[in-house]
Each structure stands twice: as C-alpha cells, then as structure tokens.
N, C-alpha and C positions, 0 to 999 in steps of 0.2 A: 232519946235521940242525942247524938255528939256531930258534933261540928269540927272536922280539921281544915287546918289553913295552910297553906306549904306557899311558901319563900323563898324564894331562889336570891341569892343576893350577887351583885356582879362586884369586884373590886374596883377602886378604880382606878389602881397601878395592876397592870399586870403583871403575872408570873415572872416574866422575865425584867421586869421593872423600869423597862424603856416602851415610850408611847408615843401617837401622832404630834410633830414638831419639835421632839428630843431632837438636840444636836447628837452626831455620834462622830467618832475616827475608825478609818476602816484599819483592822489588823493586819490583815493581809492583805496581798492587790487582790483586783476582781476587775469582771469585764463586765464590761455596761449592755442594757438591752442594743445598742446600736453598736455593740463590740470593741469599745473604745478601753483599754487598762486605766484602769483606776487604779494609782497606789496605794498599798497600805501608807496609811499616816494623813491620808487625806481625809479631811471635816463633809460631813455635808449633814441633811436633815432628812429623819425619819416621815417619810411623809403618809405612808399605810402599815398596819402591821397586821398580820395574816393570823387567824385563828388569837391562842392564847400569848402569844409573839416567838410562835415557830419558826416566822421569819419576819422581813423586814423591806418596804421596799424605801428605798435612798436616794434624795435630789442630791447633785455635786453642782456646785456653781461651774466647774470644768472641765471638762468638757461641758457649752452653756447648758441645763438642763437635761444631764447624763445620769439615768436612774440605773439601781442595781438591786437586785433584790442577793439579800444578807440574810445570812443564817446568824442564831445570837452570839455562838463563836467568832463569827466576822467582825461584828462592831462591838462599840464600848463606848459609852457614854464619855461626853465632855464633859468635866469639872471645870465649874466656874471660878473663876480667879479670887483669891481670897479676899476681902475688903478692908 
C-alpha cells in the first residue's frame, strides 16, 4: 500500500506582482464605476484583485472614493522613493 499527498501551494505575490493595498498610477485615463475620468498619472490603491490579477479594482482619493476596475496594462506600481 502507497500513500500520495498532493500540494497545491498558492504564491503569495501574484502573477502579475501587484496585490491588495499596492499603491499604483493609472497609465491611461479610465472612467470610474460612477463615470467620473480618471487620468492617467493619477495614484490611487489596489483595493481587490480579481482571479490571478487579471484585473484590478482601484480606490482614487478623487473623485472622494472613485473606483475603477483596471486591467494590468492600465496600472503600474508606485516605486518608493529612495532613502
């Protein structure tokens, strides 16, 4: 008699390497679930990310609490300022 054991292991950066509470900047503009444009070059934070980060949904401080969901060509991680 044999015994197998199967593993599944999850990462815990995703594929696309951005996760819930990543800052990001949007590259291009995009419209908010409430239809509002959002610029590209505006910050806001990763707040869900869909599957393995197919996509992205995005708080903007402005419009107050203006979400957008982002594909990973849309956004791009903020780099911390050097120390």
């Amino acid at each position: 008699m044999t015994f197998q054991f199967a593993y599944q292991f999850t990462p815990d950066v995703l594929q696309s390497g951005l996760r819930d509470l990543d800052a990001v900047v949007l590259t291009v503009p995009l419209k908010s679930d409430d239809g509002d444009l959002i610029a590209a070059g505006t910050k806001g934070t990763i707040v869900s990310v869909h599957g393995d980060g197919e996509s992205y949904v995005v708080e903007f401080a402005e419009p107050l609490g203006a979400l957008v969901t982002a594909e990973p060509h849309e956004v791009r991680a903020v780099k911390a300022p050097d120390a």
